[in-house]
N, C-alpha and C positions, 0 to 999 in steps of 0.2 A: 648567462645562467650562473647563479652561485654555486665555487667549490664546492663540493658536501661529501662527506662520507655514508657510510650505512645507516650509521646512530643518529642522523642529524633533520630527519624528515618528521614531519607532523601528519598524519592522517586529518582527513574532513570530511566527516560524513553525515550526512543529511537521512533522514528519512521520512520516506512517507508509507502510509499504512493503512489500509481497509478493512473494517470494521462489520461484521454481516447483523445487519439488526435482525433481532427475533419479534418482529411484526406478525399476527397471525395473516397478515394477506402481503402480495405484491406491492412493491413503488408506487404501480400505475396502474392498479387494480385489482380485482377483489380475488386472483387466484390463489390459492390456500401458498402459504410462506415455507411450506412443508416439505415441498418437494424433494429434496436428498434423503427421503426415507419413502419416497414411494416409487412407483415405474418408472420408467422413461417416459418424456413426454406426455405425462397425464394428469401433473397442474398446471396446463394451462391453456389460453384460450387467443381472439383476435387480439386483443388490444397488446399482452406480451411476447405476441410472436409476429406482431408489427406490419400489419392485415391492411391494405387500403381503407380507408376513411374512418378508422376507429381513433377515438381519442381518449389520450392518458387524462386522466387524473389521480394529484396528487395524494398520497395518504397523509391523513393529518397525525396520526399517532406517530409515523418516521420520524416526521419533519419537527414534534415536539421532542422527540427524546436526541434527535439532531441538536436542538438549542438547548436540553437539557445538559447534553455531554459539553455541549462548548462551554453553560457557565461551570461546569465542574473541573474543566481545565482552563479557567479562568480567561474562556475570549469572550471579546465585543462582541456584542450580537447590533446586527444592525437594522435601520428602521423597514428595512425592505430586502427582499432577497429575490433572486429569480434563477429560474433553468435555463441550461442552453443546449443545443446540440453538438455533439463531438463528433463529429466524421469522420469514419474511419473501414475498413471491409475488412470483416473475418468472419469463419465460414459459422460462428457460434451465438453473431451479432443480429438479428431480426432483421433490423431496421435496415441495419448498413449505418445506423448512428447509436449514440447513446446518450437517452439524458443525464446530462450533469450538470454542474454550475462552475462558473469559470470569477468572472469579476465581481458579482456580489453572494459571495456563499453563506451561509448561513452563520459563519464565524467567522471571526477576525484575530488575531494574535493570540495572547494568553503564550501558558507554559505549563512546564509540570517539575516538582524539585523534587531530587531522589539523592537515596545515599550510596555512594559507590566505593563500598570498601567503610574507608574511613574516613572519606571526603564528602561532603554536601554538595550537589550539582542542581543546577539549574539548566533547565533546555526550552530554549523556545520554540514556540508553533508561529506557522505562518497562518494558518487556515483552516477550519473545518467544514466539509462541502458534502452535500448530498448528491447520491448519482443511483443508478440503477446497474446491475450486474451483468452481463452477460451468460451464456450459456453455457453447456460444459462440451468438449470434443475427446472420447477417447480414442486409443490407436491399436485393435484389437493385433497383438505379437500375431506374425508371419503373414502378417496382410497388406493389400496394399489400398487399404481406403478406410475413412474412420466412420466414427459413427457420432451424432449428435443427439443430446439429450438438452434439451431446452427448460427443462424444468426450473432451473436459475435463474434463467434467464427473467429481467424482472424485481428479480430479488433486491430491499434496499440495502444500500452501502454508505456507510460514512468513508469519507476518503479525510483522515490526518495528515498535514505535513508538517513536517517540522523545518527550522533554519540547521543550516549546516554546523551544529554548534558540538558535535560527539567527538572525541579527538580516541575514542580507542573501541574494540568491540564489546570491552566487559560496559560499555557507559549505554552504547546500542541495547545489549542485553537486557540491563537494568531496565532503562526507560520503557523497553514492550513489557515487561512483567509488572509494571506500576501501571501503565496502562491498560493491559488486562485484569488487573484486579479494580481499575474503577471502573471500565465499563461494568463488569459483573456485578460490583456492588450498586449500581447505578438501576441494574437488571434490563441492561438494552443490548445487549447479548451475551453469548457463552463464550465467544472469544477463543473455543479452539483451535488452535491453530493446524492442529492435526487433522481436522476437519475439514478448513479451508474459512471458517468463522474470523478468524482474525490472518491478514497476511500483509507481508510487509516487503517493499523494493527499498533497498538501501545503495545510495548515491554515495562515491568514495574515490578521493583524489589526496596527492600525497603534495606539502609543500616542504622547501626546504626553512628549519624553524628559523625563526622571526623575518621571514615573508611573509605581507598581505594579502600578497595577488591569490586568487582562485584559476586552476589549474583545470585544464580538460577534466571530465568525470566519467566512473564509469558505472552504469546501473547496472546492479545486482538484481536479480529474481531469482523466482523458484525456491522461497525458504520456507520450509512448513514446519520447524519447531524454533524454539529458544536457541538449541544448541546450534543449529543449521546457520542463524543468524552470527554468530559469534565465531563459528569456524569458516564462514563464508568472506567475511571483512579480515580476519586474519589471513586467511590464505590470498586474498586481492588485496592486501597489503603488503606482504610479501612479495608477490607477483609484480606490482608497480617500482617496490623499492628497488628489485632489480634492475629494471628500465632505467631507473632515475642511476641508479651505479654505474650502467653501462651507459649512460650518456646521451639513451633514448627514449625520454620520458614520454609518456601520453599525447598525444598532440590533437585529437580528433577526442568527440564524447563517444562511447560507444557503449554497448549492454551487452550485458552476458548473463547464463544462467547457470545455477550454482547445481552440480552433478553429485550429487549426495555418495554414490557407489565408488567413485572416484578421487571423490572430497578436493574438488577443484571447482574453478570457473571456468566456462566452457564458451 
């Protein structure tokens, strides 16, 4: 491993990002898109609470404003696209899977160029992909059992990823608030992020500079504003260059979530 002192590390951070379109109905069917403004559990029906023998179908207004967003950040759209199942169990998920799409998504590369400071930046996408949302699980304080609200569940989602191409948080920053302002102007969603409309896991590994290699990563979640983002890469930057000081850098990928009250990664 190279010498290094503190000053001499690079960040690489990647992200990916989900998008809540403003659909008047569900992914997979016709239950109103509305739901975080009404009861618990009262949009919706068999097909998005994943009922024996019902079947999804696609909404075609998602799926245009899906390839709408991708030529606006300038991906391939390609001649065919298809769903897949993700397998996975949590207590918020219907199915026990969720539709998404994996090898043919509805988009292909592309980028988006912003100004950072007083620099011109370019960052690439790997992908844009449509999926469907899950539900929500709250944890009502001093109890010992939660409760589920499904109404979300259903909901469409653009899932963006981008290539690990961010070398600092203010570049992280930039690029969701360029982002948010073309979905909105695009008008395929409101993109708050304080709402849960726009949200973002950002992927962050530290190398020693001019290293190629890519280094164990470690995913960040849990960021609901601009700032959350910016002080959450900062603070796991810090946190790694440690490691890498003392001689024991990352070795394993691992995720944590970013504690807002604490202003740490947990």
């Amino acid at each position: 491993m190279p010498e290094s002192n503190p000053t001499s590390y690079e960040p690489i951070i990647g992200l990916e990002i989900h998008v809540q379109l403003k659909t008047r109905s569900k992914m997979f069917c016709t239950c109103d898109n509305r739901g975080e403004d009404a009861p618990p559990n009262t949009t919706i029906c068999p097909i998005c609470t994943g009922q024996p023998g019902t079947l999804p179908v696609p909404n075609r207004q998602a799926i245009e404003w899906g390839v709408k967003t991708a030529l606006a950040l300038g991906c391939t759209i390609p001649p065919t696209s298809k769903f897949d199942r993700k397998h996975y169990f949590y207590p918020d998920l219907p199915k026990g899977y969720q539709i998404s799409q994996f090898d043919e998504p509805v988009g292909q590369g592309g980028g988006v160029t912003v100004r950072v400071g007083s620099e011109e930046k370019h960052f690439r996408l790997t992908r844009l992909h449509l999926e469907e949302d899950a539900g929500k699980l709250t944890h009502p304080t001093g109890t010992q059992y939660s409760l589920v609200d499904l109404n979300r569940a259903g909901t469409p989602l653009m899932e963006i990823v981008t290539e690990p191409d961010f070398r600092s948080p203010q570049d992280a920053k930039t690029f969701l608030q360029e982002l948010r302002l073309i979905v909105r102007y695009l008008g395929v969603s409101d993109a708050d992020m304080e709402k849960g409309h726009l949200r973002c896991d950002a992927n962050v590994s530290l190398r020693p500079v001019g290293d190629q290699l890519l280094y164990p990563k470690t995913e960040v979640k849990n960021m609901n504003s601009f700032r959350a983002v910016e002080r959450a890469l900062t603070y796991e930057i810090e946190r790694q260059t440690e490691l890498w000081n003392a001689g024991t850098p990352p070795t394993t990928q691992s995720t944590r979530g970013w504690d807002e009250s604490s202003q740490t990664t947990l």
